[in-house]
Gaussian input, Z-matrix of N, CA and C with variables (Angstrom, degrees):
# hf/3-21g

backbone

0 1
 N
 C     1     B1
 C     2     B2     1     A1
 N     3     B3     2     A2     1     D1
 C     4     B4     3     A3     2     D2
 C     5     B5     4     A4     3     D3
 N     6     B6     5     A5     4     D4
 C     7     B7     6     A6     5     D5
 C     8     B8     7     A7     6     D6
 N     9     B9     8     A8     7     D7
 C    10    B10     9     A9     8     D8
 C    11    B11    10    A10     9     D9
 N    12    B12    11    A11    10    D10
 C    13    B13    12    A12    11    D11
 C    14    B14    13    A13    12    D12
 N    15    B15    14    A14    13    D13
 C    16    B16    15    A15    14    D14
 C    17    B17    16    A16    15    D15
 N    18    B18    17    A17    16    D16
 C    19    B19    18    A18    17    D17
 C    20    B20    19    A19    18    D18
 N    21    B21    20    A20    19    D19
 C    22    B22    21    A21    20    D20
 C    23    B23    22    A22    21    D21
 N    24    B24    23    A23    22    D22
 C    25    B25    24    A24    23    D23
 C    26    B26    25    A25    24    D24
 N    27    B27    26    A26    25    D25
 C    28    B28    27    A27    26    D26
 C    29    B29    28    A28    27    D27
 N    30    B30    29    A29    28    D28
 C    31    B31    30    A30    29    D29
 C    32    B32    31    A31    30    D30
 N    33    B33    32    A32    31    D31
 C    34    B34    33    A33    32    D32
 C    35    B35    34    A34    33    D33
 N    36    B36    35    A35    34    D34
 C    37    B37    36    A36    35    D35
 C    38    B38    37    A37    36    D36
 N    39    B39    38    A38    37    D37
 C    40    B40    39    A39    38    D38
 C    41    B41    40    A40    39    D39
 N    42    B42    41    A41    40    D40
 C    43    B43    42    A42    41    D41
 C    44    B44    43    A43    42    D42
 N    45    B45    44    A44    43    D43
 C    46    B46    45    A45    44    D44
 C    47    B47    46    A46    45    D45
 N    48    B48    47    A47    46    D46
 C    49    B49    48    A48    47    D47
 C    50    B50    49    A49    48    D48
 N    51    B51    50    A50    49    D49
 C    52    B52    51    A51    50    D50
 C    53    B53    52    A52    51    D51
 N    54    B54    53    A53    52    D52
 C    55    B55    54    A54    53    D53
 C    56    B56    55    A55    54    D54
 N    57    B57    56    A56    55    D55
 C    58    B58    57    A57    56    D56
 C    59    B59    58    A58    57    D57
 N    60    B60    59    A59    58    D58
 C    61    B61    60    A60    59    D59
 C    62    B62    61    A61    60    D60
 N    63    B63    62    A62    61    D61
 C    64    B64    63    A63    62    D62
 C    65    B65    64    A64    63    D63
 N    66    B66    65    A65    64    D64
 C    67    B67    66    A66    65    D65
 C    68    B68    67    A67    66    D66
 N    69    B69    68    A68    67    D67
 C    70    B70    69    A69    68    D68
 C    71    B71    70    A70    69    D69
 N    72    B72    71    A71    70    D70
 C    73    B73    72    A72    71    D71
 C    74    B74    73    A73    72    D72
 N    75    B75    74    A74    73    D73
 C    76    B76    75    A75    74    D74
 C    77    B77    76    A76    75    D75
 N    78    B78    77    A77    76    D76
 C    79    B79    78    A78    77    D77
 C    80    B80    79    A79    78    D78
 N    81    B81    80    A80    79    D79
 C    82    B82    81    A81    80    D80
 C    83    B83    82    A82    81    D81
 N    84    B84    83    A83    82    D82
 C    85    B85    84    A84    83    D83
 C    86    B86    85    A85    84    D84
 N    87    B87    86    A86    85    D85
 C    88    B88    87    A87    86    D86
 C    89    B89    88    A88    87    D87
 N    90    B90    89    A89    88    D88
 C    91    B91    90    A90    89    D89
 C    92    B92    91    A91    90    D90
 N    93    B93    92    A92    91    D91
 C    94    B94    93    A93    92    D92
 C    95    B95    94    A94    93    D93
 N    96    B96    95    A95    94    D94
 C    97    B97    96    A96    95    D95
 C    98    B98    97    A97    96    D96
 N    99    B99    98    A98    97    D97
 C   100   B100    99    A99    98    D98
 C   101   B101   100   A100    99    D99
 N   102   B102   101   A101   100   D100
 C   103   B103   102   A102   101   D101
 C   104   B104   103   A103   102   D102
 N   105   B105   104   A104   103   D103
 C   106   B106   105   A105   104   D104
 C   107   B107   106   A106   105   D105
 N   108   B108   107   A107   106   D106
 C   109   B109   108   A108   107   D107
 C   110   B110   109   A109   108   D108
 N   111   B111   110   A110   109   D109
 C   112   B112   111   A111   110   D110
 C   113   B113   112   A112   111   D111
 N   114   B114   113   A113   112   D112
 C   115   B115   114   A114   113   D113
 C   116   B116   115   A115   114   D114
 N   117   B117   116   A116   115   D115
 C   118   B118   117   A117   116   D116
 C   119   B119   118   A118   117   D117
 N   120   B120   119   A119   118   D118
 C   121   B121   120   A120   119   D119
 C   122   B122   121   A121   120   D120
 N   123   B123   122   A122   121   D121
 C   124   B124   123   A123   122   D122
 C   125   B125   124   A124   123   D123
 N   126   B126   125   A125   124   D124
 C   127   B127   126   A126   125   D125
 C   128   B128   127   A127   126   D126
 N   129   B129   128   A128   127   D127
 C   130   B130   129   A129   128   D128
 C   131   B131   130   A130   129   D129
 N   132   B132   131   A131   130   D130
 C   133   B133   132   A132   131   D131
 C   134   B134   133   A133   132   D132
 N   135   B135   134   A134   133   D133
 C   136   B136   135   A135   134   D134
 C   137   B137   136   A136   135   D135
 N   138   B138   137   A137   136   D136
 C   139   B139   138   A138   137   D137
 C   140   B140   139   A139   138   D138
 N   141   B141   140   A140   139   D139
 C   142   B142   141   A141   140   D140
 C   143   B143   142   A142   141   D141
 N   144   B144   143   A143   142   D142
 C   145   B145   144   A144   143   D143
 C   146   B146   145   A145   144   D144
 N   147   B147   146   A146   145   D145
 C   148   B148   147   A147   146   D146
 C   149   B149   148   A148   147   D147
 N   150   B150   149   A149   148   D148
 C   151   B151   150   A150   149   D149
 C   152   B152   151   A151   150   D150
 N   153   B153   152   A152   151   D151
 C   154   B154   153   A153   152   D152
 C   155   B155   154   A154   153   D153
 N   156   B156   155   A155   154   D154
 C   157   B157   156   A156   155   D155
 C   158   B158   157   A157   156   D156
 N   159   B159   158   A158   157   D157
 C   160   B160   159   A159   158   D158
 C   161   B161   160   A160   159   D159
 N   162   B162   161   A161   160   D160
 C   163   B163   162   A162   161   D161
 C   164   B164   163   A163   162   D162
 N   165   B165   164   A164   163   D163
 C   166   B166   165   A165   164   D164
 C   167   B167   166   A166   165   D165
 N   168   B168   167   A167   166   D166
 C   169   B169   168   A168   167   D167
 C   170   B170   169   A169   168   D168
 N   171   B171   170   A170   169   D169
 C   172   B172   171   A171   170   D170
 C   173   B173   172   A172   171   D171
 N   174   B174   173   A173   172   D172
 C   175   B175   174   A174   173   D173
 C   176   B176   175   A175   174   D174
 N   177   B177   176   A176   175   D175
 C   178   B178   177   A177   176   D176
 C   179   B179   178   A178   177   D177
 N   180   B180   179   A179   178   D178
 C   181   B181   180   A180   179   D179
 C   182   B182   181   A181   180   D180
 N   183   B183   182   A182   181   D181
 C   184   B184   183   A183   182   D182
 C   185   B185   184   A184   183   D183
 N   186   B186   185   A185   184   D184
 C   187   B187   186   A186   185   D185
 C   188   B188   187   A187   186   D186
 N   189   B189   188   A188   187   D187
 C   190   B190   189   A189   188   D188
 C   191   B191   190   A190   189   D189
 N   192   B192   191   A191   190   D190
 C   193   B193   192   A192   191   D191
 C   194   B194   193   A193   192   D192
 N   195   B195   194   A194   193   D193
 C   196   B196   195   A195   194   D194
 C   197   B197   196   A196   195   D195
 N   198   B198   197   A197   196   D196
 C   199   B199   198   A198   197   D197
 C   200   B200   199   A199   198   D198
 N   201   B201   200   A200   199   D199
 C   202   B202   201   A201   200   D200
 C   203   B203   202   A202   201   D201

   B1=1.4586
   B2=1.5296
   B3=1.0493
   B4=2.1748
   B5=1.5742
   B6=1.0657
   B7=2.0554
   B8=1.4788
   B9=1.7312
   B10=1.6594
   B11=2.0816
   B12=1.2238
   B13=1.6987
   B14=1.4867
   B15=1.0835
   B16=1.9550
   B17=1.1281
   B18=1.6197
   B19=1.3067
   B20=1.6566
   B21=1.2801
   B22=1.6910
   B23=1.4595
   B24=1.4160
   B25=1.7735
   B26=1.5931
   B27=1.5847
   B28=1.2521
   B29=1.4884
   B30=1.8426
   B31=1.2281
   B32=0.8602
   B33=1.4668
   B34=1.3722
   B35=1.4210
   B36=1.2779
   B37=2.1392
   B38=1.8417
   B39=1.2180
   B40=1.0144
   B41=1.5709
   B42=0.9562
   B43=1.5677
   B44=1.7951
   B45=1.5837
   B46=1.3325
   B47=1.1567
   B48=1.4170
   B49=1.2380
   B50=2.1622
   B51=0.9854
   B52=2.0607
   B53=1.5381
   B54=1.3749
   B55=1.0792
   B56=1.9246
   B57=1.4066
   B58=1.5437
   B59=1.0742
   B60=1.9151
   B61=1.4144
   B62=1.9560
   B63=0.8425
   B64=1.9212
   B65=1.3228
   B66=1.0379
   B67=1.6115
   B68=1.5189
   B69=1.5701
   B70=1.5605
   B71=1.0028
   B72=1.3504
   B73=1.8641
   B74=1.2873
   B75=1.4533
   B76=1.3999
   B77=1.2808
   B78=1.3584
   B79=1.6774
   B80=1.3944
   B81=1.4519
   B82=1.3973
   B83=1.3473
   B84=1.6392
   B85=1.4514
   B86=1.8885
   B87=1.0088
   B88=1.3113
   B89=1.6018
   B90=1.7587
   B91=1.5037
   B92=1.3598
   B93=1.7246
   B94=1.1681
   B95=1.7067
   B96=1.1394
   B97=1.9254
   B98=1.6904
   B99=1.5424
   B100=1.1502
   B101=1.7550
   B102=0.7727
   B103=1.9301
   B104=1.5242
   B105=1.7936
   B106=1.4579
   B107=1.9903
   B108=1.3129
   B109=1.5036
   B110=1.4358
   B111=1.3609
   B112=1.2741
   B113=1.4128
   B114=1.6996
   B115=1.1348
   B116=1.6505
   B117=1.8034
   B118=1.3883
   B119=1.4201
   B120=1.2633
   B121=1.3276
   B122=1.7594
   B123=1.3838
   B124=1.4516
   B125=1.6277
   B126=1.1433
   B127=1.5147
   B128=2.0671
   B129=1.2049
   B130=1.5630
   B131=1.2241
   B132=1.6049
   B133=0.9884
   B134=1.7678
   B135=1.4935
   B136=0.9613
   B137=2.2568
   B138=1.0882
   B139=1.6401
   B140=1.6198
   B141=1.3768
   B142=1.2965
   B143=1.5655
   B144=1.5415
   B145=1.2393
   B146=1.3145
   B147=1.5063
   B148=1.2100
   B149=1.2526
   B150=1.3955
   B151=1.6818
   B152=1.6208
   B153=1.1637
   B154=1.4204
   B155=1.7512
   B156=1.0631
   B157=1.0182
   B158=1.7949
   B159=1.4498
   B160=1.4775
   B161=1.6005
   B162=1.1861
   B163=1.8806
   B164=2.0412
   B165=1.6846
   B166=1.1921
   B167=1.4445
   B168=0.9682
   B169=2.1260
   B170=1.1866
   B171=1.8004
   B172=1.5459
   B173=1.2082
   B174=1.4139
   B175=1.3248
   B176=1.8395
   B177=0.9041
   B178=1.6295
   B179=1.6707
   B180=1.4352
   B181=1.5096
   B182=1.7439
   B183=1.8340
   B184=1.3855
   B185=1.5018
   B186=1.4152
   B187=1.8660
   B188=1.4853
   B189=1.5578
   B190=1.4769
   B191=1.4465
   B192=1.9429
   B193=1.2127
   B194=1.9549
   B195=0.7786
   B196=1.2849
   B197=1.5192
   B198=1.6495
   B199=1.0732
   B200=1.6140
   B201=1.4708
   B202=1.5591
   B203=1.3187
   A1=109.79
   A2=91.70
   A3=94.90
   A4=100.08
   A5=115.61
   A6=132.18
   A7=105.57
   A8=104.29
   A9=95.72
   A10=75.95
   A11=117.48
   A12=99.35
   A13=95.43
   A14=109.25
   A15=117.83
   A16=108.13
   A17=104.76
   A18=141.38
   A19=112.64
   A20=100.93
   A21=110.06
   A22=105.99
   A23=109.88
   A24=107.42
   A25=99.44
   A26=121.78
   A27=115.57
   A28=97.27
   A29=142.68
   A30=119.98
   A31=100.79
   A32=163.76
   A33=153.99
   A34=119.02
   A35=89.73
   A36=107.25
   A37=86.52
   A38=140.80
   A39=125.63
   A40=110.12
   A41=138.53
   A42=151.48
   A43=100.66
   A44=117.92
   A45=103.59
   A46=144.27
   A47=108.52
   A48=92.95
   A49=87.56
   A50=109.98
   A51=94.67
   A52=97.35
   A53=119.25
   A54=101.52
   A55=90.46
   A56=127.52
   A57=114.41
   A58=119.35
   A59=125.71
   A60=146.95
   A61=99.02
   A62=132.97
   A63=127.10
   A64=103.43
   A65=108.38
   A66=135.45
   A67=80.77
   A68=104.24
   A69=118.59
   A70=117.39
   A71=109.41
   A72=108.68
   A73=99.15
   A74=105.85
   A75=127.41
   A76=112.66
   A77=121.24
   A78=112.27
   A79=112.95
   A80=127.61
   A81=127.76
   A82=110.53
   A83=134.67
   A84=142.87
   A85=100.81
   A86=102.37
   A87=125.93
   A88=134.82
   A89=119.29
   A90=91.31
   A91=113.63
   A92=128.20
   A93=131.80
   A94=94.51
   A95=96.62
   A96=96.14
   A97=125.61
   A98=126.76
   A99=132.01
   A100=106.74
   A101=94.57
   A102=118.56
   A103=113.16
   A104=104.24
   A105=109.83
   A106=116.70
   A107=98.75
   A108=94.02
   A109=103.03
   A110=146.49
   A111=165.26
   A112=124.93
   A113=138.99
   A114=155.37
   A115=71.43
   A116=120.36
   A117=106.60
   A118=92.39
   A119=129.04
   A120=133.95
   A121=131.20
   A122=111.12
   A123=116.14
   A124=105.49
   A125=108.33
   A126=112.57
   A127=102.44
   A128=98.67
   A129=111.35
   A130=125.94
   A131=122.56
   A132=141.96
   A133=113.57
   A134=136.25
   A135=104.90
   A136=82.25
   A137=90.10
   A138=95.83
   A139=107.74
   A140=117.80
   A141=128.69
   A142=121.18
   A143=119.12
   A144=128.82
   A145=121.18
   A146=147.39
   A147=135.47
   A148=102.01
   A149=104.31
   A150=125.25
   A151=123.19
   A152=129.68
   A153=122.79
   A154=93.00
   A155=160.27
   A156=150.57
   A157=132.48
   A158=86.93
   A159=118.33
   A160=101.38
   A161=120.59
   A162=124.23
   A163=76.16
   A164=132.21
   A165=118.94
   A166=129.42
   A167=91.72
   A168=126.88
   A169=98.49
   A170=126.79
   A171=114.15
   A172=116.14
   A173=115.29
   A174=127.05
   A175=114.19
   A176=127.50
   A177=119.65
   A178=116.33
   A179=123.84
   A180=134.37
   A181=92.97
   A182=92.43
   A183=107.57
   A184=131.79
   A185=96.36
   A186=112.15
   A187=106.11
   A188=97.65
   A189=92.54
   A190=129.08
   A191=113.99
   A192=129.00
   A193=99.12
   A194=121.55
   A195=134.82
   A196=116.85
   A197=121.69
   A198=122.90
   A199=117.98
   A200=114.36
   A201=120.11
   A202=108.82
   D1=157.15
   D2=-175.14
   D3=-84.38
   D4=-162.59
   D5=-169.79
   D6=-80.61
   D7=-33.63
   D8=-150.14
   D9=-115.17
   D10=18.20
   D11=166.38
   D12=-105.47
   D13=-21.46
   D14=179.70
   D15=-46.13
   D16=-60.07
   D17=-167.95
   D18=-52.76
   D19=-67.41
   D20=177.05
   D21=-47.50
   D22=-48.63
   D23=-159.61
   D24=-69.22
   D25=-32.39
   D26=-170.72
   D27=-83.21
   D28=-17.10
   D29=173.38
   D30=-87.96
   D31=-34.35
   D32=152.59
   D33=-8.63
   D34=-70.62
   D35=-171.56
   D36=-60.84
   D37=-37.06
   D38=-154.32
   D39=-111.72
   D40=-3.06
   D41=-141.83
   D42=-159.39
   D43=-50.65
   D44=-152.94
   D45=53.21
   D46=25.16
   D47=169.51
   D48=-172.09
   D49=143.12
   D50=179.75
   D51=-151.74
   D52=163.99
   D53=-179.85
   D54=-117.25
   D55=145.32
   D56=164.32
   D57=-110.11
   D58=113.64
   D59=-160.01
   D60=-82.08
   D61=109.77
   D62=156.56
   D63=-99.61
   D64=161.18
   D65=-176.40
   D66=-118.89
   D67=123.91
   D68=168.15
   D69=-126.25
   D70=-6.76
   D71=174.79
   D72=-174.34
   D73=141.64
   D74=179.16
   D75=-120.43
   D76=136.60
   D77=173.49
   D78=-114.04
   D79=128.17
   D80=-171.88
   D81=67.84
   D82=148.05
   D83=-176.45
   D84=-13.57
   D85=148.13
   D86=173.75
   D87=-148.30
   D88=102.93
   D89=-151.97
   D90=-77.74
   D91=25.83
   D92=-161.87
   D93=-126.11
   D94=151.31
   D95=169.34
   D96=-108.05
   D97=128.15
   D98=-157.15
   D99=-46.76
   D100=139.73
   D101=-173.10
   D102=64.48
   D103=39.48
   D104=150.78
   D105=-65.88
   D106=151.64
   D107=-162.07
   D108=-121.95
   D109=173.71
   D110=160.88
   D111=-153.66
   D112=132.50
   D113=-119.00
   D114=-141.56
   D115=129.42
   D116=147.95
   D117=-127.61
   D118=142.53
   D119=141.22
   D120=-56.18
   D121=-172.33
   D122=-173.44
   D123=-76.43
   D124=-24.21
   D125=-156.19
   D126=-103.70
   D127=-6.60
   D128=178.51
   D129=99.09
   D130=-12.58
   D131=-178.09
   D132=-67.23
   D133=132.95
   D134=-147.36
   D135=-142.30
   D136=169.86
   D137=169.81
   D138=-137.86
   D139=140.33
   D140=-172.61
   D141=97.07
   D142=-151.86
   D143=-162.56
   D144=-136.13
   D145=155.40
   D146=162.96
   D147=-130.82
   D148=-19.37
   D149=-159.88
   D150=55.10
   D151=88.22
   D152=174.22
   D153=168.01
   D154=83.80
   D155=170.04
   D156=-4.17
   D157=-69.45
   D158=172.03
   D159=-43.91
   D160=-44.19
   D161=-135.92
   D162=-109.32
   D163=-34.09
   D164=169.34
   D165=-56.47
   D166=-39.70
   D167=-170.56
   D168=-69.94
   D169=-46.16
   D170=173.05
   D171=-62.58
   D172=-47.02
   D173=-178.13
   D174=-57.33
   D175=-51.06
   D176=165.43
   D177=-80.12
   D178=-1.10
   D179=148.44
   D180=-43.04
   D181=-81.97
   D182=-165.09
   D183=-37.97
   D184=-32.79
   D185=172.42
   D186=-61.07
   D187=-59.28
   D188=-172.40
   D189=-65.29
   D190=-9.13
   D191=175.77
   D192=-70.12
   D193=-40.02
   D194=-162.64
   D195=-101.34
   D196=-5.03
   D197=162.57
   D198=57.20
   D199=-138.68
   D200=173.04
   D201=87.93

């Protein structure tokens, strides 16, 4: 299994519940590469990369908008 399938199964068993963020498209330079991934949990805490701060921060906003 790869880092971030490790990853899910161990926030699962431990969290129940994760959300998984991909980068599927980038427009103009990007310092991250398409189908970079990030693990967020319930609590916001997150494992991995999306690269961009701003574009991470929405993304565990959004979890926490959506709960579960």
């Amino acid at each position: 299994m790869t880092p971030v399938w490790l990853t899910i199964e161990r926030f699962l068993a431990e969290h129940g519940a994760i959300v998984l963020v991909t980068l599927a498209e980038a427009a103009g330079s990007s310092p991250c590469e398409i189908d970079a991934r990030m693990v967020v949990r319930r609590d916001g805490r997150f494992s991995g990369t999306i690269w961009g701060g701003a574009l991470e921060w929405q993304a565990v906003a959004q979890r926490r908008r959506f709960g579960g």
